[in-house]
C-alpha positions as CSV (number, residue, x, y, z in Angstrom):
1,X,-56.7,-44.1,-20.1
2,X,-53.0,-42.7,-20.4
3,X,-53.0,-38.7,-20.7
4,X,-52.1,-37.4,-23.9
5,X,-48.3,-36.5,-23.9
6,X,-48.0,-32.9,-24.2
7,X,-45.3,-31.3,-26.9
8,X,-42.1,-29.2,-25.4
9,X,-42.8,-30.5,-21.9
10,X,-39.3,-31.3,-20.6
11,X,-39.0,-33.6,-17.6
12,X,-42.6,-34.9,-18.0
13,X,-43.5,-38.3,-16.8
14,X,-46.9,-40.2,-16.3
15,X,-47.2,-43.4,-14.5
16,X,-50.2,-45.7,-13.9
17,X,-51.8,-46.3,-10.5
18,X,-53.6,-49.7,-9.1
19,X,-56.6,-48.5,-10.5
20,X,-56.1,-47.4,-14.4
21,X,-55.6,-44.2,-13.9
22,X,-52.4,-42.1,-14.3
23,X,-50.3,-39.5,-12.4
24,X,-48.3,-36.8,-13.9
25,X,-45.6,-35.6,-13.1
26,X,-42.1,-33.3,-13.5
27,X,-38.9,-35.0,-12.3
28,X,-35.7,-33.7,-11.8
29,X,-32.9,-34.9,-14.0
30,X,-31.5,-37.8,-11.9
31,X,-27.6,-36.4,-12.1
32,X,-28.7,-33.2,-10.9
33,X,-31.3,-35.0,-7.6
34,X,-28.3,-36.4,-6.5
35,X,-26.3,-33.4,-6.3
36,X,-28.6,-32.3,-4.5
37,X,-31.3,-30.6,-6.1
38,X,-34.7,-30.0,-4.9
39,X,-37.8,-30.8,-5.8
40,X,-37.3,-33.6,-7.4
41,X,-40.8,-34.3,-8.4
42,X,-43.4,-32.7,-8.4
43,X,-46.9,-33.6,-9.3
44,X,-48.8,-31.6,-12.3
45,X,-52.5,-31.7,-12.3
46,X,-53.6,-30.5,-15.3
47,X,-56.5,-31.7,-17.2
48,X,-56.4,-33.6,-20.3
49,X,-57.3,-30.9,-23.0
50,X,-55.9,-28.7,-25.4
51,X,-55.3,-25.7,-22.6
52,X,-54.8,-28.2,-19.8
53,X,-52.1,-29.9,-22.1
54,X,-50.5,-26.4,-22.8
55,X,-50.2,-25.2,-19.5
56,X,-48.9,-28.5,-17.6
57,X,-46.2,-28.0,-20.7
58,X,-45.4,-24.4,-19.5
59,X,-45.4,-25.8,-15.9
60,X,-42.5,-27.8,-17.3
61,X,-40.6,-25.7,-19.0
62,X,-40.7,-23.2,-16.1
63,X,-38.8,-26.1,-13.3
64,X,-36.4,-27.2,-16.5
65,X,-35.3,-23.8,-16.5
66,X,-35.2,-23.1,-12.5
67,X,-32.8,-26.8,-12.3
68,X,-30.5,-25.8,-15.2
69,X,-30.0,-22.2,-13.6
70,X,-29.3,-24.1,-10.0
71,X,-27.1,-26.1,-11.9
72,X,-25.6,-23.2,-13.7
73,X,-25.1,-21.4,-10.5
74,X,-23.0,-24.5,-9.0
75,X,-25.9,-25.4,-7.1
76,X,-27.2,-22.2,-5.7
77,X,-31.2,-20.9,-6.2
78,X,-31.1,-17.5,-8.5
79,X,-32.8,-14.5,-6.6
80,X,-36.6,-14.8,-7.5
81,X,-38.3,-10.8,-7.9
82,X,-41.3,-10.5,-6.1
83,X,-43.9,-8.9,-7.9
84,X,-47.0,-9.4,-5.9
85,X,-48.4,-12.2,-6.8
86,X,-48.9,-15.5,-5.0
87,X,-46.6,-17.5,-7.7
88,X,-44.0,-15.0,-7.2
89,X,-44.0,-15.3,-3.4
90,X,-44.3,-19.2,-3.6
91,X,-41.1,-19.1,-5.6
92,X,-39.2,-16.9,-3.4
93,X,-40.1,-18.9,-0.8
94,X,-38.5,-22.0,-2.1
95,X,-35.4,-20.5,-3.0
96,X,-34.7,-17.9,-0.9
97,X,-31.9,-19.8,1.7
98,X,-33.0,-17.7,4.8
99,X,-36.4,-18.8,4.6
100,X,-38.1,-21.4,6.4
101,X,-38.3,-23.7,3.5
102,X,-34.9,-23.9,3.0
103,X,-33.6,-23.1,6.5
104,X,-35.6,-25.5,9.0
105,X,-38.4,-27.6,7.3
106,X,-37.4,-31.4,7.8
107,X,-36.7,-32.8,4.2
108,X,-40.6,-34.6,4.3
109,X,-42.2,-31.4,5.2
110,X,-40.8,-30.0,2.6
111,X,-42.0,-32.8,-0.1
112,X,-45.2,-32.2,1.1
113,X,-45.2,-27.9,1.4
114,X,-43.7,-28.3,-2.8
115,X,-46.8,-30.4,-3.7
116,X,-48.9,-27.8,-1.8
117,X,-47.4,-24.8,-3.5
118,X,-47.9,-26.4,-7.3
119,X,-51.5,-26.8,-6.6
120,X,-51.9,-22.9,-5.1
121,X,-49.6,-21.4,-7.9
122,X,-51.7,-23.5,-10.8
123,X,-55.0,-22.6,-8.9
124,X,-54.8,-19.1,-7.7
125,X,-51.0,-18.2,-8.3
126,X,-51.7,-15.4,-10.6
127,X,-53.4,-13.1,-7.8
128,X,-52.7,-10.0,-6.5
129,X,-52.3,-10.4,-3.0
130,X,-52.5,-6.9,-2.0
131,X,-56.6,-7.5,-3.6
132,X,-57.1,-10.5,-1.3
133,X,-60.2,-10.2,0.8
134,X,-61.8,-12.6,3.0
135,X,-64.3,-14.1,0.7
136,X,-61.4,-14.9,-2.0
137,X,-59.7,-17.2,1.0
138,X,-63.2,-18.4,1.6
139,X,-63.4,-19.7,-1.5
140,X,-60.3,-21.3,-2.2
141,X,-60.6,-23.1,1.1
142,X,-64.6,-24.6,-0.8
143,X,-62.7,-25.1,-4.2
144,X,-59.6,-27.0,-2.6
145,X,-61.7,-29.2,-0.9
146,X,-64.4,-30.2,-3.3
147,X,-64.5,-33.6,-4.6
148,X,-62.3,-34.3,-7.4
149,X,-65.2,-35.5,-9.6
150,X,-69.1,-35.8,-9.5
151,X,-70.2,-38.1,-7.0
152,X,-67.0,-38.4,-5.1
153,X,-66.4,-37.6,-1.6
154,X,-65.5,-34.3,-0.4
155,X,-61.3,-33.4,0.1
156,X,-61.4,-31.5,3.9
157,X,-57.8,-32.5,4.6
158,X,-56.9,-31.0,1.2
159,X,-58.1,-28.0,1.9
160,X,-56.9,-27.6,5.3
161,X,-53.2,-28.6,4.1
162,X,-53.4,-26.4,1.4
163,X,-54.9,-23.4,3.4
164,X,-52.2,-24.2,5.6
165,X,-49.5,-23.3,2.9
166,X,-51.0,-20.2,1.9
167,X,-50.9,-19.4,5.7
168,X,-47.5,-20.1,5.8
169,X,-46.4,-17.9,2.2
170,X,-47.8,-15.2,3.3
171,X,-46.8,-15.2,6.9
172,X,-43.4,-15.4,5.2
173,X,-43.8,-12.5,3.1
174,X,-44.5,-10.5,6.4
175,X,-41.0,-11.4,7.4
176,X,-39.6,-9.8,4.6
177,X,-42.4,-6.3,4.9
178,X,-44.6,-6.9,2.0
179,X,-47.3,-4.4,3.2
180,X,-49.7,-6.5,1.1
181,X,-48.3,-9.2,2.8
182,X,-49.5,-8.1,6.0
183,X,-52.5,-6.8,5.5
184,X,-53.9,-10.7,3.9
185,X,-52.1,-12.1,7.2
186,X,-54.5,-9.9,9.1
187,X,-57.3,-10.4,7.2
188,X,-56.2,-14.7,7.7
189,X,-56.2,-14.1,11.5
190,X,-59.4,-13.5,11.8
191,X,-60.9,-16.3,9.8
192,X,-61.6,-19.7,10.7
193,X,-62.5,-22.6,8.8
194,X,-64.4,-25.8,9.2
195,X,-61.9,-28.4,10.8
196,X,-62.2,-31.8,9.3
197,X,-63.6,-34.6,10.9
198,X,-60.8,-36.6,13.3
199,X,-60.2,-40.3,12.8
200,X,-62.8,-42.7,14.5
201,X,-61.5,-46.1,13.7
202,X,-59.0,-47.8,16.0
203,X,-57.3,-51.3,15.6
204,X,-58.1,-53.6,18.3
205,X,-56.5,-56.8,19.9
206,X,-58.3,-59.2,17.9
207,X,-57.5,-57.2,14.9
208,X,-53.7,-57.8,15.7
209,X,-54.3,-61.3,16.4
210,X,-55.5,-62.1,13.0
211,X,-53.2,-59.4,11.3
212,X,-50.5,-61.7,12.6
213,X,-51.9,-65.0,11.5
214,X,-52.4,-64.0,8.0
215,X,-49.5,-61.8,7.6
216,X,-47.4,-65.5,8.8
217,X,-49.7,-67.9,6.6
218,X,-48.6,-65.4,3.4
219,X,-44.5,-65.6,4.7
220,X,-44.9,-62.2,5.7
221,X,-43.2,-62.1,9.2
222,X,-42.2,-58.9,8.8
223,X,-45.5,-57.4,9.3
224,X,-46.7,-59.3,12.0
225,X,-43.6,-57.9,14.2
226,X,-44.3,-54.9,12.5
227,X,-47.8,-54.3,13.6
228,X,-47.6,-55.8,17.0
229,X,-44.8,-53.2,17.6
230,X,-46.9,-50.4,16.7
231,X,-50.0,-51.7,18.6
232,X,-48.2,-52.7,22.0
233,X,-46.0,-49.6,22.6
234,X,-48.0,-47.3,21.1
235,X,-45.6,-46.6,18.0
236,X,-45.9,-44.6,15.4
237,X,-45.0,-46.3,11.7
238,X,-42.2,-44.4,10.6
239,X,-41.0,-45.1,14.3
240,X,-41.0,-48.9,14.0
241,X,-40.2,-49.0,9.8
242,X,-38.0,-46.2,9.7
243,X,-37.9,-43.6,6.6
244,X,-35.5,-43.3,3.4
245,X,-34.2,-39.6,3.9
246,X,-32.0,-38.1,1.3
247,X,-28.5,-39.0,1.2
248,X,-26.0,-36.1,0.2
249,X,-23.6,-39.0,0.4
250,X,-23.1,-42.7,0.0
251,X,-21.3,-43.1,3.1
252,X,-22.2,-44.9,5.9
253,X,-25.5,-46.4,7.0
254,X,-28.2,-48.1,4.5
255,X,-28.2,-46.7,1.0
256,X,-30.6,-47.2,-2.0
257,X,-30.7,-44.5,-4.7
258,X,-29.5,-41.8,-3.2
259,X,-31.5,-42.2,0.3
260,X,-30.4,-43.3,3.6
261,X,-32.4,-45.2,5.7
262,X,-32.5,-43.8,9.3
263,X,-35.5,-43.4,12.5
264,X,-36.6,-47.3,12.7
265,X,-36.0,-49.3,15.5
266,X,-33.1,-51.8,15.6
267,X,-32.4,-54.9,17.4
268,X,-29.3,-52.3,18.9
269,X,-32.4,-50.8,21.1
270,X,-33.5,-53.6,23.0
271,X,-30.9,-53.8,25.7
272,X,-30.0,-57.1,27.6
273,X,-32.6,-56.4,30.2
274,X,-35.2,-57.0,27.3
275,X,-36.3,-53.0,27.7
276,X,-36.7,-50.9,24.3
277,X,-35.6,-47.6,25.1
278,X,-36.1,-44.6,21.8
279,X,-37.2,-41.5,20.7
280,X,-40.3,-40.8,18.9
281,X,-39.2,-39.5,15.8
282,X,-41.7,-36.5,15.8
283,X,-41.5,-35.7,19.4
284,X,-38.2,-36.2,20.4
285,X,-39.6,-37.7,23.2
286,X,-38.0,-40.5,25.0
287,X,-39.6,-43.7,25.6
288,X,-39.0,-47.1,27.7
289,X,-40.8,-50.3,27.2
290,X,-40.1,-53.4,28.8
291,X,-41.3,-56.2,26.6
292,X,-41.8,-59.0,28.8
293,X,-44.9,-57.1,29.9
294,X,-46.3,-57.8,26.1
295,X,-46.2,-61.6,25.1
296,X,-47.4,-61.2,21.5
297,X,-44.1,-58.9,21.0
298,X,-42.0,-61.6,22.4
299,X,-44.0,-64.4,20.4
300,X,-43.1,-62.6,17.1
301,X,-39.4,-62.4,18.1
302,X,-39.0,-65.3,18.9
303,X,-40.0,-66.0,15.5
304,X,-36.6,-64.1,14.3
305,X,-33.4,-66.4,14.1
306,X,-30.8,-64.9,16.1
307,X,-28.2,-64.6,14.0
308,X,-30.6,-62.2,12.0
309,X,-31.3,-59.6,14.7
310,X,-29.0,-57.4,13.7
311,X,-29.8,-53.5,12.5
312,X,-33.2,-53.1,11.5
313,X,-35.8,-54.7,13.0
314,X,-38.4,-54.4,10.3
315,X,-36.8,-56.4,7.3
316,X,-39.0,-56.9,3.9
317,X,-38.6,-60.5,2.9
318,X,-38.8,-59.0,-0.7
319,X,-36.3,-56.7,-1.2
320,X,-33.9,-57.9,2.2
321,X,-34.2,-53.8,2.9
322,X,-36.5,-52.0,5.2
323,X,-39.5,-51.3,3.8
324,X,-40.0,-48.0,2.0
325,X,-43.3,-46.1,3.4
326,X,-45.7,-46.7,0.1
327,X,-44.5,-50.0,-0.6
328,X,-45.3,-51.1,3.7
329,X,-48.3,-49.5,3.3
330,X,-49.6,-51.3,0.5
331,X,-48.3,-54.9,1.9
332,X,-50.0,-54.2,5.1
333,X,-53.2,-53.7,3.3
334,X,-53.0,-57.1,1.7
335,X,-52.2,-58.7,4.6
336,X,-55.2,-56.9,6.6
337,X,-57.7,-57.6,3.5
338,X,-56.8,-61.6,3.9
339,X,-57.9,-61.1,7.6
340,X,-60.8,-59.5,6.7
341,X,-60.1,-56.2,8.5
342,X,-62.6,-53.6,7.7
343,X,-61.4,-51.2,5.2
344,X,-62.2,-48.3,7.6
345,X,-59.0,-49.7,9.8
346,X,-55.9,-48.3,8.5
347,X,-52.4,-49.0,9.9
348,X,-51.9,-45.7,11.5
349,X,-55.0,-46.6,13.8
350,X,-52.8,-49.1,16.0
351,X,-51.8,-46.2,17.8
352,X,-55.0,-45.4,18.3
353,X,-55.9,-48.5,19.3
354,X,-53.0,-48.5,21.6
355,X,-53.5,-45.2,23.6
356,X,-57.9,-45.8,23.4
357,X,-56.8,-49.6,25.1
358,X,-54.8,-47.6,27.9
359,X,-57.5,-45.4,28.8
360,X,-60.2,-48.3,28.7
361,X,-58.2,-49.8,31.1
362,X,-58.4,-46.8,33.5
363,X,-54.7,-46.1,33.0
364,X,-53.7,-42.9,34.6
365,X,-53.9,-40.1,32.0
366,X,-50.4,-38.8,32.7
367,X,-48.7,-42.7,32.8
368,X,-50.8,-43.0,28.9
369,X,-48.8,-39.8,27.8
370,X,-45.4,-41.0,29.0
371,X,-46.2,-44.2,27.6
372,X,-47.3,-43.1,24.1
373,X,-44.1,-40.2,23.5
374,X,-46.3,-37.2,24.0
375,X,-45.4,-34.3,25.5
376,X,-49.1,-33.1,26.5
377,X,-52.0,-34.8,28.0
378,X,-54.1,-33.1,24.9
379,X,-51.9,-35.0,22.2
380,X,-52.4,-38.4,24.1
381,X,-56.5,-37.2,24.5
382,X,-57.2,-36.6,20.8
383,X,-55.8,-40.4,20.0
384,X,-58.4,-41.6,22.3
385,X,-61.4,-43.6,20.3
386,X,-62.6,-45.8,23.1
387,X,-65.5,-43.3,24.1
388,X,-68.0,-46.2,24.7
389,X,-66.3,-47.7,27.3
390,X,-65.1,-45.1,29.4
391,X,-68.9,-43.4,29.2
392,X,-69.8,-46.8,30.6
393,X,-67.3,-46.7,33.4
394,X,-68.3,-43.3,34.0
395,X,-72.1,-43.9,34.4
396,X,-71.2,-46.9,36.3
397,X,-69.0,-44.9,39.0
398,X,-72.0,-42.3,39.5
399,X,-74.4,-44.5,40.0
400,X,-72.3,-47.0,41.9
401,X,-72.1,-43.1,44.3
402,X,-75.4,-42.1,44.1
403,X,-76.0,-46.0,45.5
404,X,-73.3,-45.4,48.7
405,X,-75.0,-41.8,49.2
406,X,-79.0,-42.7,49.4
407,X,-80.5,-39.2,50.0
């Protein structure tokens, strides 16, 4: 059912999802986004009542007026008082330019840390945080994470991300010598949540296989390649698809509405000796891969026409662009539901599957990291799912001892 559209709520917009509901939310007007102003969305989660109405329409009016005084002020972010409260700190830390939001946080990051701060400025904003005490964070971290309705599963991830922020706006204020701020980043330091449960599922072989099969019986060639990438050499998606990074520009490169499209591989990094040699976009770490050691990459280029391996190697047959993260996402879905992959497999897991394959093989731990862009044998452990089978090998090497050694 589509929210009732609140009165003097400037900016406001609602759009339906897949599954009848809507989401809400603030956008930027679209001359000022492309000068550059930031956010240019955010989400409002207000409920659908008289006061819920009211307040997501103050919510408005409050980043109307913060955009027309940036634009006002030829693009510069007015001085935001701090008066002790966590809404008040939020705000200074999104517009203050020496502060990490603004200084060092990678343009996603900094999506992400927005929607994080709207939720803790419409959920606990108003506090004093020279009152804060351990139980208060306690209970945030419970009220963040609980389900979003009766009956629905728990949010632990929400809570931890969210948690997270509040760590990070109040570590922030101790920068600038809030003595409230440091006495709540002392009282954080010693308190410890529950960490959410990691990811168990992992893509396998035969998941690929028939991943590729339907994805080339629906004309979708582009996923096929995609996935086998990802699953071979161990990539992450946004290494193989690339991302659509604001554009303060239209120069140069792929452009679509303001966005460049930058970090995915290209035919350009598969040199003549058929090696694909890249950084991880995350890591910075530098990889090598040399694909005549993995057939089912070679099968799906092959597929390719030659005169169409050029830039991007991940092309939607829709649009002729590479694909933009939500729309890949929700292609590679369909394409996994017509080969009956469980639901519990999601397309990040084909790294999993990749670096749990490695170890399954025996691979040497240190040979898995280089191969996977890690920079630490702990990073390459925690993407390891194939407990099974190494317990197995394990068992089977003591008792294949104990057998040699007969007391």
């Amino acid at each position: 059912m589509k929210p009732t559209r609140p009165e003097g709520a400037p900016g406001y917009k609602a759009k339906p999802n897949h599954d009848g509901t809507y989401r809400e939310y603030w956008a930027a007007r679209s001359d000022l986004a492309k000068r550059g102003y930031l956010p240019k969305v955010v989400r409002l989660h207000y409920p659908d009542t008289v006061d819920g109405r009211k307040n997501l329409a103050a919510r408005c009016r409050i980043l109307q007026a913060e955009m027309l005084a940036w634009a006002a002020n030829d693009g510069a972010h007015g001085v935001t008082a701090y008066d002790g409260t966590l809404t008040s700190l939020s705000r200074l830390f999104q517009t203050d330019e020496d502060s990490p939001f603004n200084s060092s946080m990678k343009w996603n990051t900094r999506d992400n840390v927005t929607k994080n701060l709207a939720i803790i400025e419409r959920t606990v904003g108003a506090r004093q945080i020279g009152k804060l005490l351990g139980p208060d964070f306690k209970r945030w971290h419970h009220n963040w994470g609980a389900p979003v309705r009766e009956g629905a599963a728990p949010r632990p991830w929400r809570a931890k991300h969210l948690m997270n922020t509040a760590r990070q706006i109040i570590a922030y204020g101790v920068t600038l010598g809030h003595d409230d701020c440091i006495r709540a980043d002392t009282i954080l330091s010693k308190m410890r949540f529950p960490t959410p449960p990691a990811r168990r599922s992992r893509m396998t072989a035969d998941h690929v296989n028939a991943i590729r099969e339907a994805a080339h019986d629906m004309g979708l060639g582009s996923i096929a390649l995609a996935t086998v990438l990802q699953f071979e050499l161990a990539f992450r998606q946004k290494d193989v698809i690339g991302e659509w990074e604001p554009a303060a520009d239209a120069e140069g490169g792929i452009i679509h509405r303001g966005t460049r499209w930058t970090n995915g591989l290209t035919w350009a990094e598969i040199g003549a000796d058929t090696v694909v040699r890249k950084e991880h976009v995350k890591t910075g770490a530098y990889v090598e891969h040399d694909l005549t050691l993995y057939p089912a990459v070679i099968e799906e280029i092959a597929l390719v026409p030659k005169e169409k391996r050029i830039g991007p190697m991940i092309i939607s047959e829709k649009t002729g662009e590479p694909y933009k993260h939500r729309k890949f996402t929700e292609t590679w879905r369909r394409v996994a539901d017509a080969a009956g992959i469980p639901r519990t497999v999601w397309n990040m897991d084909a790294r999993a599957g990749a670096i749990s394959e490695a170890y399954e093989a025996g691979a040497v731990e240190t040979d898995v990291m280089k191969s996977a862009g890690h920079k630490n044998r702990q990073s390459s452990a925690r993407y390891n799912r194939g407990v099974l089978e190494q317990t197995r090998r394990v068992a089977e090497l003591r008792q294949l001892k104990r057998n040699r050694n007969p007391e």
